[in-house]
C-alpha positions as CSV (number, residue, x, y, z in Angstrom):
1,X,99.1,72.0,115.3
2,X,98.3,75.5,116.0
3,X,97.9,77.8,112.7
4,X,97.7,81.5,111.9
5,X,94.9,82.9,109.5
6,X,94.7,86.0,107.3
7,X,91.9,87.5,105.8
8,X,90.3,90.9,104.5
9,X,88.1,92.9,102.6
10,X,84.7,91.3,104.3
11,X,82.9,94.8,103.3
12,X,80.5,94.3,106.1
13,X,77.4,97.0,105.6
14,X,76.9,96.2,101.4
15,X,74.8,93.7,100.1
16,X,76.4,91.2,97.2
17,X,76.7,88.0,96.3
18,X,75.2,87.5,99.7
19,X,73.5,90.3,101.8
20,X,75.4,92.3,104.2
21,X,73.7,90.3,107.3
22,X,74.4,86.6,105.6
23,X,77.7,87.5,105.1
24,X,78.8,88.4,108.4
25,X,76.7,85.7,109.6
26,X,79.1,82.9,107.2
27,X,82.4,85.1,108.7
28,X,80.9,84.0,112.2
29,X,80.7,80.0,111.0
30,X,84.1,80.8,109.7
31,X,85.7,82.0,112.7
32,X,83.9,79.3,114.9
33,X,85.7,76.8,112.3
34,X,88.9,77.9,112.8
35,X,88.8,78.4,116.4
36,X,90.1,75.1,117.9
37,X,93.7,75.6,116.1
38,X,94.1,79.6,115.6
39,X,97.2,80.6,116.9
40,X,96.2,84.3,115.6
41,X,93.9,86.1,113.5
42,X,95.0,88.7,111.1
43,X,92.1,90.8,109.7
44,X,93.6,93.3,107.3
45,X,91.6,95.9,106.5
46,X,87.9,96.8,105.1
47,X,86.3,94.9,107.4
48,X,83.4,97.2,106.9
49,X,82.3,99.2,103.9
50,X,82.3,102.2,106.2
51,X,83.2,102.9,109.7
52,X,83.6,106.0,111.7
53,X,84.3,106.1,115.5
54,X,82.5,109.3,116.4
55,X,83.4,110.1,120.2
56,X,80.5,108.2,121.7
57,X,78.9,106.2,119.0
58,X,80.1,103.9,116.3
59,X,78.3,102.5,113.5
60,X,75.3,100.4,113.6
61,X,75.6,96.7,113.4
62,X,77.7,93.8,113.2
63,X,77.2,92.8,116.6
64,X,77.3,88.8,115.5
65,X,81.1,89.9,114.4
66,X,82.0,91.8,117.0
67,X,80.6,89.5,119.7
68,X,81.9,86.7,118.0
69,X,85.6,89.0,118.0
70,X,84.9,89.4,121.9
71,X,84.6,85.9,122.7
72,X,87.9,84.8,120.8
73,X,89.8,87.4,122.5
74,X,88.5,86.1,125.4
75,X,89.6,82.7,125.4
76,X,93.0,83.8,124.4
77,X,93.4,84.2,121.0
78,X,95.5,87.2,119.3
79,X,93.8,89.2,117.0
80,X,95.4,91.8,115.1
81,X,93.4,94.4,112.8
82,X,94.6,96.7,110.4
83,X,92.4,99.5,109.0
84,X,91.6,99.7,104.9
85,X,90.7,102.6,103.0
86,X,87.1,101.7,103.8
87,X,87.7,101.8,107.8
88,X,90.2,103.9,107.8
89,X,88.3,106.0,110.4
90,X,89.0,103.3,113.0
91,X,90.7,104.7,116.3
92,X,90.6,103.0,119.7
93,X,87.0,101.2,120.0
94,X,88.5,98.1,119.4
95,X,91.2,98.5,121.4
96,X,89.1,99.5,124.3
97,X,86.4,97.4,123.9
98,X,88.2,93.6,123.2
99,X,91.8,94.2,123.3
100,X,92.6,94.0,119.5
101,X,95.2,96.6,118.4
102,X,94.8,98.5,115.4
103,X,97.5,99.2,112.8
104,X,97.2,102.1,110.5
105,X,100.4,100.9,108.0
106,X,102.1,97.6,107.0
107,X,103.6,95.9,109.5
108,X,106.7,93.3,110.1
109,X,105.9,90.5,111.7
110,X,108.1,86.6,113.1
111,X,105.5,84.2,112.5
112,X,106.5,80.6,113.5
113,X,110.0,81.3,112.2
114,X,109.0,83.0,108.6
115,X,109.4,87.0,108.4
116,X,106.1,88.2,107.0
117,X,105.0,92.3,105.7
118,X,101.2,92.3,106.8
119,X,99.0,95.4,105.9
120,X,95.8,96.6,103.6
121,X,97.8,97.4,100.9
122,X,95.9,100.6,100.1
123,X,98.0,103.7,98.5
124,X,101.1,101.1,98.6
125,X,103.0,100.7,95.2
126,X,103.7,102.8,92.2
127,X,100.9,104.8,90.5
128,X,97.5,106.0,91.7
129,X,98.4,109.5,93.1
130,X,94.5,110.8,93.2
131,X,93.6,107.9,95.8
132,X,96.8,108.5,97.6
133,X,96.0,112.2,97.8
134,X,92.1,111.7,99.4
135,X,93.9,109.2,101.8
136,X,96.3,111.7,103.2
137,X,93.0,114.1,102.9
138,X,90.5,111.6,104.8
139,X,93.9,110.9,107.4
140,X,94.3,114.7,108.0
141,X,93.4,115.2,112.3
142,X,91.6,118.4,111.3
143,X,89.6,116.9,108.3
144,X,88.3,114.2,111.2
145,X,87.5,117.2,113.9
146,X,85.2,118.5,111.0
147,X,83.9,115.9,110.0
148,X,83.0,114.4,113.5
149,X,81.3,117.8,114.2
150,X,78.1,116.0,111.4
151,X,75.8,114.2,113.2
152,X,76.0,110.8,112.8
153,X,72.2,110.2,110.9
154,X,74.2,112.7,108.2
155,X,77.7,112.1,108.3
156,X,77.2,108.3,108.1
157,X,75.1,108.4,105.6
158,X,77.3,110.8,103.2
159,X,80.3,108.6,104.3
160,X,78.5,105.3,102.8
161,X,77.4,107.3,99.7
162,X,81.1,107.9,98.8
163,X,82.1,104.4,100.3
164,X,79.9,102.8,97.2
165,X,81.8,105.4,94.9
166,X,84.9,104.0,95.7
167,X,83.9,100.2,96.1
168,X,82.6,100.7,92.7
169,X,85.8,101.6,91.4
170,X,87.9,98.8,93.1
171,X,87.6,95.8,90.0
172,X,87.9,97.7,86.8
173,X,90.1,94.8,85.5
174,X,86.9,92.5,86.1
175,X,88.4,90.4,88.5
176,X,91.7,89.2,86.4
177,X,94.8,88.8,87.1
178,X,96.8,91.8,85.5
179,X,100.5,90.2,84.9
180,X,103.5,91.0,87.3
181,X,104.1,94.2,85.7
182,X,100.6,95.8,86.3
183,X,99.9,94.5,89.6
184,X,101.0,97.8,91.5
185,X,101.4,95.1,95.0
186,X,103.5,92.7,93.4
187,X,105.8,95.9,92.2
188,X,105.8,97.5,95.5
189,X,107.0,94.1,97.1
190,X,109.5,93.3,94.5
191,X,111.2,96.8,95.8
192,X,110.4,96.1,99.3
193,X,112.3,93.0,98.3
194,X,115.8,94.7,97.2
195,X,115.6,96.2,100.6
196,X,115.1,93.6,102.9
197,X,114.1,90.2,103.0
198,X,110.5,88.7,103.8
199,X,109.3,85.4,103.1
200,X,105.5,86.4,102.4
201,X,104.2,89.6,102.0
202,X,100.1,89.3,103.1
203,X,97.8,92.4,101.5
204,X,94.5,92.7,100.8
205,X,92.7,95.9,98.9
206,X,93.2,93.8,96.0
207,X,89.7,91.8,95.8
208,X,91.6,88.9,93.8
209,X,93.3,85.9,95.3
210,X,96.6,86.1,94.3
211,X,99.9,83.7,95.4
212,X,102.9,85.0,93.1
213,X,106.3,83.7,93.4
214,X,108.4,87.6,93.5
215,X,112.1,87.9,92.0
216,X,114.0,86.4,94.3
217,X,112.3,82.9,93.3
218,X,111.6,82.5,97.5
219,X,109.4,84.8,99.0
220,X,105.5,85.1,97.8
221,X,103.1,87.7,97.6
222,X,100.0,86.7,99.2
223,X,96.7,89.1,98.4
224,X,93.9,87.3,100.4
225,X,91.0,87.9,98.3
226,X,87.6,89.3,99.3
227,X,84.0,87.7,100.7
228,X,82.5,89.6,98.1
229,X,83.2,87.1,95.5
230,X,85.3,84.7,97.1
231,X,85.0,83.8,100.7
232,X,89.2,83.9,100.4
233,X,91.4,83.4,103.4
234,X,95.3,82.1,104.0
235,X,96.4,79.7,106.9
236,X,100.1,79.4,107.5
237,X,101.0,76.2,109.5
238,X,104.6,77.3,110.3
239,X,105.2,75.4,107.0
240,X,103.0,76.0,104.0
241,X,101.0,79.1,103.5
242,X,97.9,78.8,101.1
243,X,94.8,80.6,100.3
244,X,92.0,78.1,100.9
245,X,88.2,79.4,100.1
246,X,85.3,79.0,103.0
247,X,81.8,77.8,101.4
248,X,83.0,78.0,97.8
249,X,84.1,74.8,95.8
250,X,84.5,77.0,93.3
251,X,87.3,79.0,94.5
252,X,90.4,80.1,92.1
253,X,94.0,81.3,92.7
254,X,95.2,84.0,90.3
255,X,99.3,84.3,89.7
256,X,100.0,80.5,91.0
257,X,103.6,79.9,90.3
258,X,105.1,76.8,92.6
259,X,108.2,77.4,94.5
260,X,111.0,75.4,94.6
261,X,109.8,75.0,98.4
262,X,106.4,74.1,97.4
263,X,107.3,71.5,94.6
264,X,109.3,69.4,97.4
């Protein structure tokens, strides 16, 4: 049976739990894994710790990801990528390059008969107006013209400076679960909720595997994690959607509540 996977926030380009290189070379053995059943591939957002698409030069590296990228494509498989507020400076290079569109915003999706909201999840939800503000900054067409005018030896290497700055700032909770009512995602779902209906809601930006039950009792709230810490990924079978952890037995879920649907 042919199965969709979700993932994010791989940070390529910083060194952590594993270095930069060992990581994306684990996201390789990952991919490889799951190729003989993928039906898609949904990468949503920081991919990389920084990337910036000057006109004819992109960042160094991650050629065992992007090959390995190519070669799905290749045989077939969909592969969908959103851009986080780490790669937000992603335009058309992997469009061009392997046929893998690029989504700057949360998007609605039919998967195998369930109604799915897929994005980053960055500047979504109530609360944190300073990040929202850099975003629309960073986003700005003439802020880019500038700051494509830097060569790349300086530009990349202020962007990762500032990258760290705000990768730093991403866990001030330590890595816990915050309760329904601090989780800005969960609140901005719930809403989302009252406006239309979605079965799963699939975000990342988060850094903490979460699957939450939302009001309704039905739909879930899926935040997929990091490789950071976790090595976190959801598959969704056209039946059960979980968060399962690649090279960690030591994987946990934060916010479990069991559905009605997952009890039967």
């Amino acid at each position: 049976m042919k199965k969709v996977y979700f993932a994010s926030d791989f940070h390529l380009g910083v060194d952590a739990r594993l270095s930069s290189r060992e990581r994306e070379q684990q996201i390789v053995r990952w991919l490889e894994q799951i190729r003989p059943d993928a039906a898609a591939i949904y990468l949503a957002g920081d991919v990389f710790d920084f990337w910036f698409e000057y006109r004819t030069v992109v960042p160094k590296g991650y050629l065992r990801l992007l090959g390995k990228l190519a070669e799905l494509r290749d045989t077939g498989i969909p592969i969908y990528f959103f851009t986080g507020n780490h790669d937000m400076w992603m335009f058309r290079y992997f469009e061009e390059e392997m046929g893998i569109p690029t989504y700057r915003r949360p998007i609605e999706r039919d998967i195998l008969g369930k109604s799915f909201l897929i994005g980053h999840g960055d500047g979504l939800g109530p609360g944190d107006h300073g990040y929202k503000f850099i975003k629309r900054v960073f986003a700005n067409p003439t802020c880019q013209w500038f700051f494509e005018r830097l060569h790349p030896n300086f530009g990349i290497r202020l962007a990762n400076f500032w990258s760290g700055k705000s990768r730093g700032a991403t866990r001030p909770d330590g890595g816990r679960f915050l309760g329904a009512e601090n989780e800005w995602l969960i609140s901005y779902a719930n809403r989302k909720l009252s406006q239309k209906h979605f079965d799963f809601f699939i975000f990342g930006h988060r850094h903490l595997p979460i699957d939450y039950t939302l009001n309704n009792g039905v739909s879930r709230y899926i935040n997929l994690g990091d490789w950071l810490h976790y090595n976190s990924y959801a598959v969704f079978d056209g039946t059960r959607l979980e968060i399962q952890f690649f090279e960690n037995e030591n994987g946990t879920v934060f916010g479990k509540r069991e559905t009605a649907e997952q009890k039967a």
